[in-house]
N, C-alpha and C positions, 0 to 999 in steps of 0.2 A: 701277691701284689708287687709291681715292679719296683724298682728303686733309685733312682739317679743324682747326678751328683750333681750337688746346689752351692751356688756361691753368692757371697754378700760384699766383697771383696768393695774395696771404696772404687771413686770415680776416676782418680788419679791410676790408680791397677786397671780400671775394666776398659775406658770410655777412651781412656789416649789412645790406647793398643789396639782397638778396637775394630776390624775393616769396614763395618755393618755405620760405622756412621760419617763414611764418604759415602750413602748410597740410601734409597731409600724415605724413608720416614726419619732418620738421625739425621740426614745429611740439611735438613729444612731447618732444624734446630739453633738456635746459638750456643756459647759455651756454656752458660748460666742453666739454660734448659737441661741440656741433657747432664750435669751434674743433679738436676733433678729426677730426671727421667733415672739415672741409675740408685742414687738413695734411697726412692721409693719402691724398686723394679728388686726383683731374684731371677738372678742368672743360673739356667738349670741345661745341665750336657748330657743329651741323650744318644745313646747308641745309635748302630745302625739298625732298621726294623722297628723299631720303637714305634709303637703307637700312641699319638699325642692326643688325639681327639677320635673317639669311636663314631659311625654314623650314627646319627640318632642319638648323639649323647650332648646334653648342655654343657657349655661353657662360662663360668663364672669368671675370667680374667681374660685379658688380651695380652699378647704375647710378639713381640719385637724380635723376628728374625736374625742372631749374631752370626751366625756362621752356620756352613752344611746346605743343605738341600732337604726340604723336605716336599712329598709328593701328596696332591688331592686325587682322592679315587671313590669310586661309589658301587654300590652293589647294587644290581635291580631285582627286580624280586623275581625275577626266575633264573637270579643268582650268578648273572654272569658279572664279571668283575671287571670295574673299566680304569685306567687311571687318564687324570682331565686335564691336570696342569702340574707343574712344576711352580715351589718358590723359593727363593733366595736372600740373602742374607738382607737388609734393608726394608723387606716386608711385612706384613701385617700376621697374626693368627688371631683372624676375629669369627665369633659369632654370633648372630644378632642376638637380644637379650632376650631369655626365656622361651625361646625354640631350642628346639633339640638341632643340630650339625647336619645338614643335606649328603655332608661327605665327609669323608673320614680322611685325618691326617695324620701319614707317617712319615719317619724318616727315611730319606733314598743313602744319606752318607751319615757319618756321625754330626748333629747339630747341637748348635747351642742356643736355646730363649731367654729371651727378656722378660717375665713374665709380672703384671701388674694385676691385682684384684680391679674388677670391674668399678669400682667405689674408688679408689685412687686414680684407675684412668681417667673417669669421667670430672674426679676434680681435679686435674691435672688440665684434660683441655677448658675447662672451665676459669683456669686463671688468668691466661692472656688468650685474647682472639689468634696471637699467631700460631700459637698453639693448635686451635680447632680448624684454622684452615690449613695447617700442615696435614693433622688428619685428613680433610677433606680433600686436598690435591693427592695424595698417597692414594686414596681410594679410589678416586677417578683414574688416578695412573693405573693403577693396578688393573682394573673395570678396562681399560680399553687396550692393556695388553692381553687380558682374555681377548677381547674382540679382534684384535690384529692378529692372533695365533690362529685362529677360526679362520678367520680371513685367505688370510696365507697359504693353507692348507686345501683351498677349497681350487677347484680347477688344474690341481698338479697329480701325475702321476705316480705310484707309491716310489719311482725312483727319482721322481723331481721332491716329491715331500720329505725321503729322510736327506737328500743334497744340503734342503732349505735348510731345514733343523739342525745339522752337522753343522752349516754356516752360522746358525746364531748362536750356537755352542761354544764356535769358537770366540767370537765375540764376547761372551761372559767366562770363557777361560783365566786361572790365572796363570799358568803354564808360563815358563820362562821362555820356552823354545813357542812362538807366535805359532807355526804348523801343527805342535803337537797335541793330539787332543783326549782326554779322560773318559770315558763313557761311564757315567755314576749309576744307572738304568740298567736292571737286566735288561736281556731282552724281552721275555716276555713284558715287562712292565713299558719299552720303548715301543715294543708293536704294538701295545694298546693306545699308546699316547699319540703315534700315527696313523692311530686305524687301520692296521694293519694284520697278516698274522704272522706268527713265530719263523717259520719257513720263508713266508715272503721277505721280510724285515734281513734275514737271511742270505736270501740270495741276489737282496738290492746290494746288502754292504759288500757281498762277492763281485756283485756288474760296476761297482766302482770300482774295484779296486783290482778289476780287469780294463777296466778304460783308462786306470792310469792318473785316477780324478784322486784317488787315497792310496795309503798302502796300510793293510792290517797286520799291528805289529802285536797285539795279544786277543782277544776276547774281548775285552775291555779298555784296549787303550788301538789309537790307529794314528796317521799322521797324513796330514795335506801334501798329497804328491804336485797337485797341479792348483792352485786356486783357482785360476779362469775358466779352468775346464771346467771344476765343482760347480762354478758358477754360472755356466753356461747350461748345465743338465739341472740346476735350480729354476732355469727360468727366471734369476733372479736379476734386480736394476740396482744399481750401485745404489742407491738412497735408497731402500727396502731393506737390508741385509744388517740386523742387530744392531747398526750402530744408534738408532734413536732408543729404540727399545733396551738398548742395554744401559741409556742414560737415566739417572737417575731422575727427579721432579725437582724442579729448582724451588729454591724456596721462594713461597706466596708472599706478595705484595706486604707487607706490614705497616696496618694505620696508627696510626698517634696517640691511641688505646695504648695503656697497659696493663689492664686488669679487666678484668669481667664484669663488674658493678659499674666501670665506669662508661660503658657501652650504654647509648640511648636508647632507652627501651623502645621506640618505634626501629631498630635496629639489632634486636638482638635474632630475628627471626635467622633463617639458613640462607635468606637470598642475599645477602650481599655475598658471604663466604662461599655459595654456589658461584655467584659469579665470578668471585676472584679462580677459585678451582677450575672451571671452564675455561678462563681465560688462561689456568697455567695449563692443562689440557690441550690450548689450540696451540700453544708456543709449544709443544714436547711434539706434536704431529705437524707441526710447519713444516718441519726438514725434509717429511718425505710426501706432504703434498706437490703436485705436479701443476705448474702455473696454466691456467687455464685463459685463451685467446679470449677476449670481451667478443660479443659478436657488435660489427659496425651496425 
C-alpha cells in the first residue's frame, strides 16, 4: 500500500502561500470561506506516477487541486490505453456519489490535494448559497473546457494540433522566461492526448523546429523561436489561443442569503444556481465569441 505525505498544517501556513487559490474553485471563495475550506480539508503530496483514483474504483471525498498536474486516462477493454484530459491546480477531483470512476487519475508531475470527506463537502456547500454556486460555475467551467479542447482539436492536422497545444501550454506556464516551455507529458502520454502516435508526435516536434516555429532544447523542455509562426501553423485567432481558457471562473453573483435554511424553499431547487452558473459560463466564453452581423 502506497503512502504519502499528509498535512494539517493551519490556514495562515497552507491557504496564504497557496497558488491554487488565485485560480479555480479557491479563487470564487472569500477569506472567511477558504479558512474554512482548509480546517476541514488534508492536504496530501503525491509523487510523480501516483495513482489517485483507479478506473472503476469509488470515491468517497472530493479533492481541491494545490499544485502539479494530474492526468485523466481510461482503458478500454481491449485494453488500449488513452489519456483524455489534463488538470491543474484550482480544480476539482470529483466522483459522482456511489459509482465506480469512468477513468483513472494520476499524477503527470509531483501534486498536492485538498482532500475533504464527502459528508464535509457536502455540508460545506450546504452552508451559504455562494458556496454551492462556486461549485456549480467551477463545474461548468471545467465541462466546457473539455468541450473547447475537443473543439480545437477537430479540423487541424497532427502538426496544427500539437502547434495549438504547445500555445495553450504556454499560456498556463509558470516559467519566468514567457518563451520557455516544460513538457510535463511523456510522450507517449502527449501522443495520446493528441490522437496521435509516438513517431508522429515525433517528427511534428522535429517539422517545427525545422521551420524555425521552436527550437528543442532537451526531450522535455523546448523554447518558442518564432510566436507568429507557431501561430500561423496553429491556424490559430488571437482570441482562441489560452487566454480565456487559462482564466480562472469569476466568482458567482452572491444573494443576500447567508446561510442555507435561510433560502425560501420554493428556491432551494438547482435552477436559480444553474442559472447564475450559465450566466458565469457566458461571461468566461464572451471573449472569444465572434460578433455576429444581425441580418437586416
Amino acid at each position: 500500500m502506497q503512502t504519502y505525505v499528509t498535512s494539517r498544517q493551519s490556514q495562515e501556513c497552507r491557504c496564504n502561500h497557496c497558488a491554487a487559490r488565485k485560480s479555480g474553485f479557491c479563487v470564487t471563495l472569500d477569506a472567511h470561506s477558504l479558512r474554512e475550506v482548509s480546517s476541514r480539508s488534508t492536504l496530501v503530496t503525491y509523487p510523480r506516477g501516483a495513482e489517485i483514483v483507479m478506473q472503476g474504483e469509488p470515491l468517497e471525498k472530493i479533492g481541491i487541486i494545490a499544485g502539479g498536474v494530474i492526468k485523466i486516462g481510461t482503458v478500454t477493454e481491449g485494453g488500449d490505453d488513452h489519456l483524455l484530459q489534463i488538470r491543474r491546480r484550482g480544480q476539482l477531483i470529483h466522483v459522482p456519489e456511489n459509482t465506480g470512476s469512468l477513468f483513472s487519475w494520476e499524477t503527470a508531475t509531483e501534486a498536492r490535494v485538498c482532500w475533504m470527506s464527502r459528508q464535509v463537502w457536502d455540508s460545506f456547500l450546504k452552508e451559504k448559497p455562494s458556496h454551492f454556486q462556486s461549485f456549480m460555475a467551477t463545474m461548468h467551467y471545467e465541462l466546457e473546457q473539455m468541450q473547447r479542447s475537443v473543439l480545437n482539436m477537430r479540423g487541424r492536422t497532427t502538426l496544427q494540433r500539437l502547434s495549438f497545444w504547445l500555445l495553450e501550454e504556454l499560456a498556463h506556464s509558470d516559467a519566468g522566461d514567457a518563451g520557455s516551455l516544460h513538457i510535463c507529458l511523456s510522450r507517449r502520454d502527449l501522443a495520446s492526448l493528441l490522437d496521435m502516435t509516438v513517431e508522429t508526435l515525433c517528427r511534428s516536434l522535429r517539422q517545427l523546429h525545422d521551420k524555425e516555429a521552436i527550437r528543442l532544447l532537451a526531450p522535455d523542455r523546448l523554447e518558442v523561436a518564432d510566436l507568429a509562426r507557431l501561430r500561423r501553423i496553429a491556424r490559430c485567432q488571437e482570441e482562441c489561443v489560452g487566454e480565456t481558457r487559462a482564466k480562472p471562473p469569476r466568482a458567482p453573483h452572491r444573494k443576500t442569503w447567508t446561510r442555507w435554511s435561510e433560502i425560501p424553499a420554493d428556491s432551494r431547487g438547482l435552477g436559480p444556481y444553474l442559472k447564475d452558473a450559465r450566466a458565469e459560463r457566458d461571461n468566461l466564453g464572451r471573449s472569444e465569441d465572434t460578433q455576429r452581423t444581425p441580418r437586416s
